[in-house]
C-alpha positions in Angstrom: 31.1 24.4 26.0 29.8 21.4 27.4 26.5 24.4 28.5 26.2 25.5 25.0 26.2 21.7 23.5 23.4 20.8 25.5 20.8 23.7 25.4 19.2 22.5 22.4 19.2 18.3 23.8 17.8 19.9 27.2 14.9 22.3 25.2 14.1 18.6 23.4 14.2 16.4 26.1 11.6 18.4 28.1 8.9 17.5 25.7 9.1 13.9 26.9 9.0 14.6 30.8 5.7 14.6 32.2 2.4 17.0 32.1 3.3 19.6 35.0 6.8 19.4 35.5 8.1 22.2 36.2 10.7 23.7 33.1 13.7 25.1 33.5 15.0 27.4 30.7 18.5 28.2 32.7 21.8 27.2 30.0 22.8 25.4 33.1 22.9 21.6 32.8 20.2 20.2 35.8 21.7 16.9 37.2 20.2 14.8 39.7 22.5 13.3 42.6 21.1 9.9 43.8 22.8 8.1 46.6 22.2 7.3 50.5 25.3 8.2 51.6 24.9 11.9 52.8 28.7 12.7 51.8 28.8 11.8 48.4 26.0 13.2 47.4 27.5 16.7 48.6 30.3 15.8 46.9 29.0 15.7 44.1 26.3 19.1 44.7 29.9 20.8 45.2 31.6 19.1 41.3 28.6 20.1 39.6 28.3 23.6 41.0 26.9 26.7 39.3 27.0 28.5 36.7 27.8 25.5 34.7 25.7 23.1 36.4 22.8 22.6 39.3 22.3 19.9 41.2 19.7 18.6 43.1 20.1 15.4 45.7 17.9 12.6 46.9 19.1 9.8 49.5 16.8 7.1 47.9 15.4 6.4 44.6 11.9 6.6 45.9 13.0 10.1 46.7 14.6 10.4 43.1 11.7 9.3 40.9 9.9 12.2 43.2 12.0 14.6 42.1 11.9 13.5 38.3 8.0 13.9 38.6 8.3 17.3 40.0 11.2 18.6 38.0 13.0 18.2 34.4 16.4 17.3 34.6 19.3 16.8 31.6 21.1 13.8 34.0 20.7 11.4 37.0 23.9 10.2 38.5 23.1 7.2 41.0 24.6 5.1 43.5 23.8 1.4 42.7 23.8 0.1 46.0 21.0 1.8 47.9 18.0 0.5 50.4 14.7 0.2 49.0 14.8 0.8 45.2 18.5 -0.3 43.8 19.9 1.4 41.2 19.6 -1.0 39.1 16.0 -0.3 39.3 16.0 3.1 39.2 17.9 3.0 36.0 15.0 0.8 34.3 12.2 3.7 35.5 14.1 6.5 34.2 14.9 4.1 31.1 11.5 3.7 31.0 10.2 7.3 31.5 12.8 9.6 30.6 14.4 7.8 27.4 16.6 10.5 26.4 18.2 11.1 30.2 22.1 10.6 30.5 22.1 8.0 33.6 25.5 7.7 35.4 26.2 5.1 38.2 28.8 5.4 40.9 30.1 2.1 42.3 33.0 0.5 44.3 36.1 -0.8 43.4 34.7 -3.8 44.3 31.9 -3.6 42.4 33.0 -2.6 39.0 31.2 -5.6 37.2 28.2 -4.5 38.7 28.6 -0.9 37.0 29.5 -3.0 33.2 25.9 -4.7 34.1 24.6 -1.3 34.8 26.1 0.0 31.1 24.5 -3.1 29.4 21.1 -2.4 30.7 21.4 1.5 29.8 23.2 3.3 31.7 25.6 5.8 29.7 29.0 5.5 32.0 29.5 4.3 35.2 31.9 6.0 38.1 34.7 4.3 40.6 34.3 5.8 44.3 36.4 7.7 45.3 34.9 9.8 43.0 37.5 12.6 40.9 36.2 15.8 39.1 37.8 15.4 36.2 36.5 12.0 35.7 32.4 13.0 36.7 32.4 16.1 34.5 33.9 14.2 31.6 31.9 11.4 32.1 28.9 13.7 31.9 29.9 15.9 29.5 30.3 12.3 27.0 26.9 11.6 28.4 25.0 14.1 27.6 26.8 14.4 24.0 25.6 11.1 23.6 22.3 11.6 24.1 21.7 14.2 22.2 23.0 12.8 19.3 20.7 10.0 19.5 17.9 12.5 20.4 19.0 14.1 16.9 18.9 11.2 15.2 15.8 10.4 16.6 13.8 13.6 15.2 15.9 13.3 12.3 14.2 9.8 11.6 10.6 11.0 12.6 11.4 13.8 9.7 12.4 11.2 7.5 9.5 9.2 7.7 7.0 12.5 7.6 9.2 13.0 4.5 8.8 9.2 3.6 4.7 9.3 4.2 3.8 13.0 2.2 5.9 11.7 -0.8 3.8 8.9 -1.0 1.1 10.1 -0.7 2.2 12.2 -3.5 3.4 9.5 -6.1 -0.5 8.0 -4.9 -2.1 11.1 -5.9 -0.1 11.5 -9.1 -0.4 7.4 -9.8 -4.3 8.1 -9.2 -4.5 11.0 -11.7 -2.3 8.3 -14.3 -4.9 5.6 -13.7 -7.8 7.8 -14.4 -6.2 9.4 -17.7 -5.5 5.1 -18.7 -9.4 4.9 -17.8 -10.5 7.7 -19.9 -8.6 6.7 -22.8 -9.6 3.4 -22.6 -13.4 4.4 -22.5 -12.8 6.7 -25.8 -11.4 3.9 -27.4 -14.7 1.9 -26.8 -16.9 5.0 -27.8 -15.2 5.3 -31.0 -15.9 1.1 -31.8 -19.3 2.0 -30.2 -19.9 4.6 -33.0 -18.4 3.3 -35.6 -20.6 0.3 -35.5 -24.4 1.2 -34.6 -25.4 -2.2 -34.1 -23.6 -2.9 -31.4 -24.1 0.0 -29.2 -23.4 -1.6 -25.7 -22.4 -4.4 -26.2 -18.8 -4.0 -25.6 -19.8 -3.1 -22.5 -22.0 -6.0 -21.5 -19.7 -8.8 -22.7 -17.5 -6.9 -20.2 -20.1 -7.4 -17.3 -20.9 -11.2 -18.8 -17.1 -12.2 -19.1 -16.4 -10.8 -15.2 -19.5 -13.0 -14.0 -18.2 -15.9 -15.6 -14.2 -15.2 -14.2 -15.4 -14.7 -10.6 -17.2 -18.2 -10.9 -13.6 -19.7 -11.0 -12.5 -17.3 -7.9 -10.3 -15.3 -10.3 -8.3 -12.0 -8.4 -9.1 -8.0 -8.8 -5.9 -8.0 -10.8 -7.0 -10.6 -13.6 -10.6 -9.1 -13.7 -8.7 -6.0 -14.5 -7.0 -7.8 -17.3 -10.2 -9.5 -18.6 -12.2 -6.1 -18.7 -9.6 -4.6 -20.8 -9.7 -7.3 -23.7 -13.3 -7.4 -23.3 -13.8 -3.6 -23.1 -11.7 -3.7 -26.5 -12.3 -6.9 -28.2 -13.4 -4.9 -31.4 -10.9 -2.2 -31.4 -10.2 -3.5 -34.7 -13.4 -2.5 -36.2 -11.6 0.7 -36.9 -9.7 -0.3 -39.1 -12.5 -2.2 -41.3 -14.0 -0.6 -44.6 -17.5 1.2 -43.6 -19.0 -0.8 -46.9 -18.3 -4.0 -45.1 -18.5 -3.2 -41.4 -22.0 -2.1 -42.2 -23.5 -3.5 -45.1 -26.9 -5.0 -44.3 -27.2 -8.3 -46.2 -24.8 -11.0 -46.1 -20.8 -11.0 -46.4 -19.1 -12.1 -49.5 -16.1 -14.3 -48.7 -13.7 -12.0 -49.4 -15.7 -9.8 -47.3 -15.8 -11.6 -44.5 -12.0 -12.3 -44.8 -12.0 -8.4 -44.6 -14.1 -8.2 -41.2 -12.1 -11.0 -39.6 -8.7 -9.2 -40.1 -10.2 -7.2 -37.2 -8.7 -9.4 -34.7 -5.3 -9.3 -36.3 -6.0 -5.3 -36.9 -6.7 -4.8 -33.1 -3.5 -6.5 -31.6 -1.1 -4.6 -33.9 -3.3 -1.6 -32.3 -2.9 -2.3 -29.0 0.2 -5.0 -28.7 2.6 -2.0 -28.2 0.3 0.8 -25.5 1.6 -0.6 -22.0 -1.2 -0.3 -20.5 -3.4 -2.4 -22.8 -0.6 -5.5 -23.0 -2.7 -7.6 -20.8 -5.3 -7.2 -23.3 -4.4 -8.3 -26.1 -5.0 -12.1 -25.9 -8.8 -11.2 -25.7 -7.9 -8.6 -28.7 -6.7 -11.0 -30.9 -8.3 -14.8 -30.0 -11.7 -14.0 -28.7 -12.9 -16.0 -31.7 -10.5 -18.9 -31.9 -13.0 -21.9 -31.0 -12.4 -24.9 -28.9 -12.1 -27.3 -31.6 -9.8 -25.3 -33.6 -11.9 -23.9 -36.1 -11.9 -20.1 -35.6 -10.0 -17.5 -36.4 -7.3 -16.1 -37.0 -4.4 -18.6 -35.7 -7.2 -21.7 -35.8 -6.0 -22.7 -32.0 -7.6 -25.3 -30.0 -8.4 -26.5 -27.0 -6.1 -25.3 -23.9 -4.0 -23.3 -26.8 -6.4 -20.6 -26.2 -5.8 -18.5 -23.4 -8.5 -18.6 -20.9 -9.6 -15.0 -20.7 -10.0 -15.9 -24.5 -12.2 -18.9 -24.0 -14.3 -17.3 -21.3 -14.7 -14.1 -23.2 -16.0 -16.6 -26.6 -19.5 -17.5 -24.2 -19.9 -14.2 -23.3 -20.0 -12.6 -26.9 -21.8 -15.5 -27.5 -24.4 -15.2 -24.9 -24.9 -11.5 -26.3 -25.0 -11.9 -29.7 -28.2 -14.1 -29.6 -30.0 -11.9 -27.0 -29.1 -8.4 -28.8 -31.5 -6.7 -31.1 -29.9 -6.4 -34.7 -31.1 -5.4 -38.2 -30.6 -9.1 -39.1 -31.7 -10.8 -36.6 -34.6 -10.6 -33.7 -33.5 -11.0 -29.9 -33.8 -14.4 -28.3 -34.1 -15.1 -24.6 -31.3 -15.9 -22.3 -33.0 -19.4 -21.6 -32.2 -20.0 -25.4 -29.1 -18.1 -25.3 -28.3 -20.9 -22.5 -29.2 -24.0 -24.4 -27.2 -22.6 -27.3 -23.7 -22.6 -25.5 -24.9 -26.4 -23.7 -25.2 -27.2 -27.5 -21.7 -25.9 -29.0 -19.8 -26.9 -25.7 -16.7 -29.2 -26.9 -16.9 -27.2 -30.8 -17.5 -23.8 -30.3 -16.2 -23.6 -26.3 -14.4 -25.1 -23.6 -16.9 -27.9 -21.9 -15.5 -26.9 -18.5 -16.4 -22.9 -18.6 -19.5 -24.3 -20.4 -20.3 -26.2 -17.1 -19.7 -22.9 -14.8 -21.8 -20.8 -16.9 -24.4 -22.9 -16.9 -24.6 -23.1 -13.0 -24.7 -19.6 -12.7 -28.3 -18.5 -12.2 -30.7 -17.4 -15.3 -32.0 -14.4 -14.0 -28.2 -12.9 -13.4 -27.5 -12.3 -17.4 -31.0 -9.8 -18.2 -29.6 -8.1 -14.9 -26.6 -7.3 -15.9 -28.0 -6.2 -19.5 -29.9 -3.8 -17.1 -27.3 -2.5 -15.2 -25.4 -1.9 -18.7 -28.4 0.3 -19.7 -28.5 2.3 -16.7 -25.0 3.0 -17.3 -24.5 3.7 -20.9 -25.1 7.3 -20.4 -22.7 8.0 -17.6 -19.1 9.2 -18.8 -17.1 6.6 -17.0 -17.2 4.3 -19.1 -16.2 1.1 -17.2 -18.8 -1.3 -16.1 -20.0 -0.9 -12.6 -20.0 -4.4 -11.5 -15.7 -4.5 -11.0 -14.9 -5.6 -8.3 -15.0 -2.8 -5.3 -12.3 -0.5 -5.8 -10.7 -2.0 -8.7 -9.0 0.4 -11.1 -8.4 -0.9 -15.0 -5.6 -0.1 -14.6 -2.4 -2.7 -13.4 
């Protein structure tokens, strides 16, 4: 029995013994006898006899870690007291090289604490002198059960964690394919705003760019960015649900019209407020044009009631409205754009985020309107200046 129980611990083992050892593929168990006395190590040769077992001797341990070299073996049984290299310290190489060896000590009588020490730093059992058959087989036997049990275990964990790594890598791959099908919805969605309204063709996406500039000024993270491209990306999601006759007439807005067109703030968050995806949005949705003093629309907020994204996403739009080409209305520079939004700060926005886009550099705005053009042909639709591999997506 005890032959056929460790077979399979013996066949594992031998993958952690060293390049050129020489394998046995015997069903006999391969102990090594340790000890410097002549006669016990015979002893023990003539216990652990064939077919069941073979054993090989050394009378010192410089002799034993020889033979481990030069050999694979299922179990070292060792005297403790020996000259030279102790036991103790033969137990720590083998520890050390051979982690899945059963290690046995034989002691004296008088040294039995010495063998409990021996247990505590490794060793599997320890044996009384005069040794007894009975006792060193069964002591062995328990020994080499135990050891391969932990050695199963062992591999059992290493599967577990293979198991562990490929389904993540799995649930990545499938959370990657999610992400992208959030990304291409959310680029349809500001297509179909982007036809629906000529006008503005782009310039969902540069308020985008222009609202990101101004957010990493004030060291926001990838994961608000995200956040603040969404609203921004989808500001005028409510457009869709405004009456062509008013989203595109070309002279000015009665004033029920224009109560119309600015029910598309209100029209976009009931769009959007329940997609899970698009909940981080919808402060941008529905407040990107409440003002700082508390006269916008729709819930008339002021000051600080305004969410920020809100209030930084107000100078963008802004900042693109006077510098966009429209029917209505020719483009003005971005130096004037600039003195525009020094001029509202305190009415129209926040004097703070006024103050940090001002003391971003001039020549950054026209680039980014550049970059926007460049890209307004590709079909991803997201601007390219996120931050480096930041998904839309939370």
């Amino acid at each position: 029995m005890l032959a056929r129980e460790t077979k399979q611990a013996r066949l594992q083992q031998d993958e952690h013994h060293p390049a050129g050892a020489s394998i046995e593929h015997s069903s006999a168990i391969r102990v090594l006898a340790v000890d410097d006395e002549p006669v016990a190590a015979k002893l023990l040769s003539l216990i652990l006899a064939p077919p069941a077992f073979r054993c090989a001797t050394a009378c010192t341990a410089e002799e034993a870690l020889v033979a481990l070299q030069r050999e694979s073996f299922d179990a070292v049984i060792s005297d403790l007291q020996m000259p030279g290299l102790s036991g103790m310290e033969l137990l720590a190489e083998v520890r050390h090289n051979h982690p899945h060896m059963a290690f046995l000590v034989t002691t004296g009588v008088d040294d039995v604490d010495v063998g409990v020490k021996a247990m505590r730093s490794g060793a599997d059992d320890y044996l009384v002198k005069p040794l007894r058959e009975n006792a060193v087989v069964a002591s062995l036997e328990n020994a080499l059960h135990k050891r391969r049990l932990e050695q199963e275990i062992e591999l059992y964990r290493h599967h577990l964690e293979e198991m562990v790594a490929e389904r993540t890598e799995q649930l990545h791959a499938a959370l990657a394919k999610i992400e992208q099908s959030y990304e291409d919805t959310l680029q349809s969605l500001g297509a179909a705003i982007d036809l629906r309204d000529n006008e503005t063709a782009g310039h969902s996406r540069r308020v985008c760019l222009y609202s990101l500039e101004i957010a990493r000024a004030l060291g926001w993270q990838e994961k608000e960015l995200g956040s603040l491209a969404r609203g921004a990306s989808l500001h005028d999601i409510g457009k869709l649900g405004v009456p062509d006759g008013i989203l595109l007439k070309r002279g000015p807005l009665t004033d029920e019209e224009r109560k119309t067109m600015q029910r598309h703030a209100q029209i976009g968050f009931d769009l959007v407020k329940d997609i899970p995806f698009l909940a981080d949005a919808t402060d941008v949705v529905l407040m990107h044009h409440e003002r700082f003093d508390g006269s916008g629309y729709p819930k008339g907020l002021k000051g600080e009631q305004i969410p920020l994204s809100a209030r930084i996403f107000a100078i963008a739009d802004t900042l693109d409205a006077i510098t966009s080409e429209r029917p209505y209305q020719r483009a003005s520079s971005f130096k004037s754009a600039r003195e525009i939004v020094r001029r509202l700060s305190g009415t129209a926005f926040d004097p703070q985020l006024v103050n940090v886009f001002l003391n971003i550099r001039e020549d950054v705005w026209p680039a980014l309107a550049k970059n926007q053009r460049e890209v307004a042909g590709s079909p991803r639709g997201l601007p390219s200046q996120l931050p480096a591999g930041l998904s839309p997506i939370p």
